[in-house]
C-alpha positions in Angstrom: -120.9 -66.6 19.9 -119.8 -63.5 18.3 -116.2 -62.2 17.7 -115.0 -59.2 18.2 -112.2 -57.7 15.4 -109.2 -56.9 17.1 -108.6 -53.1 16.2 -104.9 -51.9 15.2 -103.3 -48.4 16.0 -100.5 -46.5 14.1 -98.3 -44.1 15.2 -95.7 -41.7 13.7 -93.6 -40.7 17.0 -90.4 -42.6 17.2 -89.9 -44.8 20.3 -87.7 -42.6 22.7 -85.2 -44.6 23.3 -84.3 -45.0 19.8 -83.7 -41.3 19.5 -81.8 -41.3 22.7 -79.4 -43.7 21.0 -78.6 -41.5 18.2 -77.8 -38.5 20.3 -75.1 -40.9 21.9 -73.9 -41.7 17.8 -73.2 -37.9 17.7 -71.8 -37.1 21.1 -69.3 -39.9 20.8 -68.9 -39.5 16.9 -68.2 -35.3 17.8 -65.6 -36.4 20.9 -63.9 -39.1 18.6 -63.5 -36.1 16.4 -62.1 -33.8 19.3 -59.6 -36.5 20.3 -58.2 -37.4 16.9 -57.8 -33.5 16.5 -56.0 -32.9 19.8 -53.4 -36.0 18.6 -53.1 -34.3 15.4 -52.6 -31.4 16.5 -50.0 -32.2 19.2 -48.2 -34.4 16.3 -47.9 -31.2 14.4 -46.9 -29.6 17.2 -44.0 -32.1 18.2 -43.0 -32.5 14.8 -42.3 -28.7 14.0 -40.7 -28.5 17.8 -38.7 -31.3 16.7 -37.8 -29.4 13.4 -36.9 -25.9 15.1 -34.8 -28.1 18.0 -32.7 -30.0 14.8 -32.3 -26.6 12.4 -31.3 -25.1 15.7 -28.8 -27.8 16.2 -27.8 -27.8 13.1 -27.0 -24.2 13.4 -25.2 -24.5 16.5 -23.1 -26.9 15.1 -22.1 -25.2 12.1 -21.3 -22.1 14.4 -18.6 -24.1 15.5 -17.4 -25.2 12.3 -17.9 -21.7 11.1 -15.8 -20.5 13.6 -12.5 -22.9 13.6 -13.2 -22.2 9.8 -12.5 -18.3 10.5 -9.9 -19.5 12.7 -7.9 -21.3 9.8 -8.5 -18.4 7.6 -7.3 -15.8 10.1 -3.5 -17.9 10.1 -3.4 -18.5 6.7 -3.8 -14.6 5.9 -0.7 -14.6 8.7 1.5 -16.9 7.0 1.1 -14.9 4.0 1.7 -11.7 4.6 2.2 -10.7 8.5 0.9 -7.2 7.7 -2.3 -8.1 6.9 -3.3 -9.7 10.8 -6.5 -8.7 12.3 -5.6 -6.8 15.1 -8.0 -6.5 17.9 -9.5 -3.1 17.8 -9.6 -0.3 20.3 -13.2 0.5 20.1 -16.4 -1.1 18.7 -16.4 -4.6 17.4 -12.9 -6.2 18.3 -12.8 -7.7 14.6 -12.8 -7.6 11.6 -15.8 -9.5 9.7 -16.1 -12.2 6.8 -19.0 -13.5 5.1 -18.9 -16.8 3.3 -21.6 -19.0 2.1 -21.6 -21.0 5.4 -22.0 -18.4 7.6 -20.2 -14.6 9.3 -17.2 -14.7 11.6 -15.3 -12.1 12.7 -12.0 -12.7 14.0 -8.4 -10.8 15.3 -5.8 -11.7 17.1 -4.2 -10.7 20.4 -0.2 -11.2 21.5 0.3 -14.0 24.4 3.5 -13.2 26.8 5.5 -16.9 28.0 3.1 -16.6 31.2 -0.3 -15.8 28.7 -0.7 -12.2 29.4 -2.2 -11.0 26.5 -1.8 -6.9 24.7 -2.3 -5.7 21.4 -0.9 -5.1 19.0 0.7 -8.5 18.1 4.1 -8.3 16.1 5.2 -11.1 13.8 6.9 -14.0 15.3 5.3 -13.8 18.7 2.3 -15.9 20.1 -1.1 -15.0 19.7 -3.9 -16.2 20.9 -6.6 -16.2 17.8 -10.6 -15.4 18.5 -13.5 -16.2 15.7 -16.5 -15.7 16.5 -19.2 -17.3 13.9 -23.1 -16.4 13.5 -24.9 -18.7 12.0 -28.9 -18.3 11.4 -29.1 -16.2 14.8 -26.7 -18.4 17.0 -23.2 -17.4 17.8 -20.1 -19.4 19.4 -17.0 -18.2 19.9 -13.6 -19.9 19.8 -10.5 -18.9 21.0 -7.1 -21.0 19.8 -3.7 -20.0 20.4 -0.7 -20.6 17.5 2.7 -20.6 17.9 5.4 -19.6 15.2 7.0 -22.4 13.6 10.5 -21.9 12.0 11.7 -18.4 10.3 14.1 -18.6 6.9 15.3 -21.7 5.5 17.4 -24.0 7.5 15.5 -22.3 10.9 17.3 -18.9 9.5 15.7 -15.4 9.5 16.8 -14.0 6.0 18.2 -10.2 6.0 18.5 -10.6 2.3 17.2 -13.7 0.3 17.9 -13.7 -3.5 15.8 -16.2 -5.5 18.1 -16.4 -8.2 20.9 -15.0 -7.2 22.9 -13.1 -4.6 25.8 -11.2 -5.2 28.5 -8.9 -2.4 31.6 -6.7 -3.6 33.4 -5.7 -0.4 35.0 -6.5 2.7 33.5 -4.0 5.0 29.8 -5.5 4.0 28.3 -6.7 7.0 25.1 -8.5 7.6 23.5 -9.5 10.7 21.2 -12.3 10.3 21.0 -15.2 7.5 21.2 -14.5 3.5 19.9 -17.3 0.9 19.2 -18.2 -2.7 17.8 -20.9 -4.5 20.5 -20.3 -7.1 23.7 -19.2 -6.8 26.1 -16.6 -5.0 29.0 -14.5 -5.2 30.7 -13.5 -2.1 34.0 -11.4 -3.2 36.7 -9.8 -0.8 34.7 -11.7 2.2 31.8 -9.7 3.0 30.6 -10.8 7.3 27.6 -12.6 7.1 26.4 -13.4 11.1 23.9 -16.0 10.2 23.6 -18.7 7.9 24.0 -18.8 4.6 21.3 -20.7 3.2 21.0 -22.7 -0.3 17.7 -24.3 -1.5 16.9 -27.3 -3.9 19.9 -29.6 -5.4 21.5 -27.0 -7.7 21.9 -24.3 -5.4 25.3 -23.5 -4.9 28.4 -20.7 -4.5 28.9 -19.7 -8.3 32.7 -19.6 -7.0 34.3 -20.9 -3.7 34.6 -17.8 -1.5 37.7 -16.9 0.1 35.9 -16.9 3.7 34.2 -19.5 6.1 30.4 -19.4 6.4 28.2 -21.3 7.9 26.3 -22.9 5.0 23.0 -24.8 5.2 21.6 -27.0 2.1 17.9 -27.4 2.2 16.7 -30.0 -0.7 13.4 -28.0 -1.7 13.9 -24.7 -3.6 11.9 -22.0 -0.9 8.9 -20.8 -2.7 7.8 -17.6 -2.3 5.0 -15.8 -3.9 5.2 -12.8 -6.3 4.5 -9.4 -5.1 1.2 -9.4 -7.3 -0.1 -12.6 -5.0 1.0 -10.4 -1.8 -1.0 -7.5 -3.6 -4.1 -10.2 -4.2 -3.9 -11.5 -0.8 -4.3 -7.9 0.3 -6.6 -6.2 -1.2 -8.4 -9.0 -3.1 -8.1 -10.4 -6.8 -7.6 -7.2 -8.5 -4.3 -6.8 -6.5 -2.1 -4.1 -7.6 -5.0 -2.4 -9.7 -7.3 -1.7 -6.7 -4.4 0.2 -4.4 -4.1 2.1 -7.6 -7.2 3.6 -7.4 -7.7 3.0 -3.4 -5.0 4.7 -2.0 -3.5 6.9 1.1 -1.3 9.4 -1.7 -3.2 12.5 -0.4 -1.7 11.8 3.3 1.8 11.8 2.3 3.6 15.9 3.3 3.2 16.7 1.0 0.9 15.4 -1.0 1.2 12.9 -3.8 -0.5 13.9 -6.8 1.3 11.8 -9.2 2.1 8.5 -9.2 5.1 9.5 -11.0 7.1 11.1 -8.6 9.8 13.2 -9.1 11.9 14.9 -6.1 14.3 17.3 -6.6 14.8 19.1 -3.9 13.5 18.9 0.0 11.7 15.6 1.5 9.0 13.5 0.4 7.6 12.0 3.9 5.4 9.0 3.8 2.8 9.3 6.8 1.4 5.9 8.6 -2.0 5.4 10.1 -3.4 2.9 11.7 -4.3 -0.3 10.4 -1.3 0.3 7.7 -1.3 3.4 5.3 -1.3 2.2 1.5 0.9 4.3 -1.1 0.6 3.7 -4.8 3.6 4.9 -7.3 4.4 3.6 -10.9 7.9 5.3 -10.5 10.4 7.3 -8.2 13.3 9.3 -8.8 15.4 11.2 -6.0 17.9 13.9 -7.6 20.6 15.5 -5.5 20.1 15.9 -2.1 16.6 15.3 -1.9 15.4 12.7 0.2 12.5 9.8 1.4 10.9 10.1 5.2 8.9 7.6 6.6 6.5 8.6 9.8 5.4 5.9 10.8 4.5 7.3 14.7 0.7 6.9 13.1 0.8 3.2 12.1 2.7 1.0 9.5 3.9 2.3 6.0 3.2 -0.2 2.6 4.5 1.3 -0.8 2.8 -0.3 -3.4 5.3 0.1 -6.8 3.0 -1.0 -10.1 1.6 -1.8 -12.6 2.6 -5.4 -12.3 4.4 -6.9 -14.8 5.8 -3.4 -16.1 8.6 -1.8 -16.1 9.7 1.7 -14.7 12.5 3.5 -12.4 13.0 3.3 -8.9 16.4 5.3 -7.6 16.3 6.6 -4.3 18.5 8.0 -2.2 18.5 8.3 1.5 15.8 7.2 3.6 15.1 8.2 7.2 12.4 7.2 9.9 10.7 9.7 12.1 10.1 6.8 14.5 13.0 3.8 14.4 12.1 0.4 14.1 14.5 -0.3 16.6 12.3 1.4 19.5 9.3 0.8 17.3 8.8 -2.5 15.5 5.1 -2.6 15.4 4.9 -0.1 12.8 6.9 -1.3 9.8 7.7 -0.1 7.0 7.5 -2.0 3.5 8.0 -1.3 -0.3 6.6 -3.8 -2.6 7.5 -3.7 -6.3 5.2 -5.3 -9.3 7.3 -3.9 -12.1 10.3 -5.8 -13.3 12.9 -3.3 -13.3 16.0 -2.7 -11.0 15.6 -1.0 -7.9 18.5 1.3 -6.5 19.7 3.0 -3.7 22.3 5.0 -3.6 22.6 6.7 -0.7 24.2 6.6 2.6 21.3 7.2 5.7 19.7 4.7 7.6 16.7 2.9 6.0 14.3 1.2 8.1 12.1 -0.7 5.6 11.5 -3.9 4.2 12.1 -4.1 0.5 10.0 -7.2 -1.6 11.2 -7.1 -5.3 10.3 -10.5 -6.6 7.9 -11.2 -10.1 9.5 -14.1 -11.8 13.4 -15.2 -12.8 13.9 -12.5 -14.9 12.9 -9.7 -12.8 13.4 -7.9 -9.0 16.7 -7.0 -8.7 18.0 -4.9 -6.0 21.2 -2.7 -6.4 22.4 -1.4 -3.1 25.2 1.3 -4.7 26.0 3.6 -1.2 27.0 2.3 2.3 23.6 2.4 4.2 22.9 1.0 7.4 19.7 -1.0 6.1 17.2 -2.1 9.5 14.5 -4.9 7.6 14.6 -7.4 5.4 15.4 -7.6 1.3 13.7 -10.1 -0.6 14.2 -10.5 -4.3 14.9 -11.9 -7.4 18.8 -10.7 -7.1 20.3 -8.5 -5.0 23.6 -6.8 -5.8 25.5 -5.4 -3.1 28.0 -3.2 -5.1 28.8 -0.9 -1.8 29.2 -1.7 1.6 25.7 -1.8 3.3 25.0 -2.8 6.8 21.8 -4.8 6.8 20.5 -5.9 10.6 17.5 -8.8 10.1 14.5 -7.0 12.2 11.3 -9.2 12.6 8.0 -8.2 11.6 8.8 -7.7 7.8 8.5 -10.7 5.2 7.2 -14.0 6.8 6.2 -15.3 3.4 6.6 -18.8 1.4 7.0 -20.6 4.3 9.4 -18.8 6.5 7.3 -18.2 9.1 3.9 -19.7 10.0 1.7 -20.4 12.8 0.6 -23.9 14.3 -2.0 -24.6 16.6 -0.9 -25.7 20.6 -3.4 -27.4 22.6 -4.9 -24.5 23.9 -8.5 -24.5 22.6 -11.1 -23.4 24.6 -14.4 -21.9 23.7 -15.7 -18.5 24.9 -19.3 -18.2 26.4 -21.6 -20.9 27.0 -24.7 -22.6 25.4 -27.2 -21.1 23.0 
């Protein structure tokens, strides 16, 4: 019987379900892909939402900080120097602006009546409510706190005259309305009328002899410090102080004109004109002769005579002194002198002043020498003041609230202004 051979076949075409399963490999391999790419994706996504929601947080928060920050700043500047407030403007932006590492704020102030009616301008020693608004990387929050003066003068006094080393009155017929004090010694001859308190500060203050009159007399333990009128100057116009009003200055607006700051009258009026915001005069010396005479017009805005370099020393004798507009009717625009230099200052003549005179450098220098019988409507701070004639001086807020004598703390009124970001 004969056997066939069995006959093999080869082939080179793959089976097709084996190629079927690769094209699954891919399809799933290609939508594993899409998946993980999607997750990735939305990761990235929520992570740098996440990022811009906290950096925006961040920046809201430090708006606020920002803010109170410009808040704190705004009564500081107060408490030195009253003059220098941010008042609310009339047009554009209401404040004035800072910019600090952390951020910009601008800020001003506004007066608050007893029943929280609010006007501008505020004058020192009255309410206020304060405003800061802060901008931090794009977001702004606004704040408004209101701050309430806190004593005035030594012993709760406001001082008319205040003598850091000493204080000295000649005659009977001197009068002074409001509070006089030292933190050294003084000399009351003949029994000058003092309607306020006469104030002495730290342990050794004291009358350098008993006076032959009854005052009322308050001891404070703690010397009252007040700074010199080149830390005023620095406060004012930055850390150049008395050498930036010297060559930033409002001399060309006086009638007339001051060309020299060296000035010389001898004849006629020399008016110093206001503007608003404060009008800043810079002299190195002045010298009235015969009848000639000082004007302040301060219907503009407030008047601040800057009297350098500090530390040197010059003359200062002026006589008379009017006011085109009085303080009386017209507080809000005052009138100061401030002197660097360490030589006397005298006045010798007999008109109404309405001004606030700040002589004070260091123990061996500001004194003020009142020589005529002037009616005097301010405030006299300085090293020593010598009362040789028989001036009337009437205490009128708004002048020196400095070292102390006046500042502002914070009620419980703090609210902030607008809403969320």
């Amino acid at each position: 019987m004969r056997t066939e051979p069995t006959l093999i076949t080869c082939s080179s075409r793959v089976p097709q379900s084996t190629s079927s399963n690769r094209g699954a490999v891919l399809l799933t391999v290609l939508f594993f892909v899409l998946i993980t790419s999607i997750i990735i994706a939305g990761i990235g996504s929520l992570v740098v939402s996440d990022y811009m929601a906290v950096q925006k947080g961040q920046a809201y928060d430090n708006a606020l900080y920002v803010a109170q920050a410009g808040v704190n700043y705004e009564l500081n500047k107060i408490a030195v120097n009253s003059a220098n407030a941010d008042q609310k403007n009339g047009s554009g932006a209401p404040g004035t602006s800072y910019t600090t590492a952390a951020g910009t704020f601008s800020v001003y102030i506004m007066q608050v009546s007893a029943g929280g009616t609010e006007s501008t301008p505020w004058t020192s020693g009255n309410n206020m409510n304060v405003y800061s608004t802060a901008t931090v990387n794009g977001i702004s929050r606004t704040v408004k706190v209101t701050a309430l003066p806190v004593g005035s003068g030594g012993g709760g006094s406001a001082y008319a005259a205040f003598g850091a080393s000493q204080g000295i009155m000649d005659q009977s017929s001197t009068v002074v309305n409001g509070s006089v004090g030292t933190n050294g010694f003084f000399t009351f001859n003949n029994g000058p009328t003092v309607n306020g308190n006469v104030v002495f500060n730290g342990a050794s203050s004291n009358w350098q002899s008993p006076p032959n009159k009854t005052y009322t007399v308050v001891h404070n333990a703690t010397a009252q410090s007040w700074p010199t009128a080149e830390a005023v100057a620095v406060s004012a116009f930055g850390s150049t102080g008395f050498s930036y009003v010297a060559s930033h200055n409002d001399n060309a607006l006086a009638s007339p004109a001051i060309v020299s700051t060296t000035l010389l009258i001898n004849s006629g009026t020399q008016t110093f004109v206001g503007k608003a915001g404060g009008a800043n005069y810079y002299l190195t010396s002045l010298t009235c002769n015969g009848g000639s005479q000082i004007a302040f017009n301060n219907t503009n805005g407030p008047i601040n005579i800057w009297v350098g370099p500090s530390g040197s020393s010059s003359t200062f004798v002026f006589n008379g002194g009017t006011a085109t507009v009085k303080m009386a009717t017209d507080p809000t625009k005052p009138v100061k002198i401030y002197f660097g230099t360490t030589n006397d200052i005298q006045q010798n003549g007999n008109t109404e002043i309405d001004a606030g005179i700040y002589s004070l450098n260091n123990s061996g220098s500001g004194r003020v020498i009142i020589n005529g019988n002037p009616v005097i409507n301010g405030s006299i701070i300085s090293n020593m003041f010598t009362f040789n004639g028989a001036p009337t001086v009437n205490y009128t807020s708004g002048y020196f609230s400095l070292g102390g004598s006046i500042y502002y703390a914070v009620s419980n009124n703090w609210t902030e202004v607008g809403g969320f970001y």
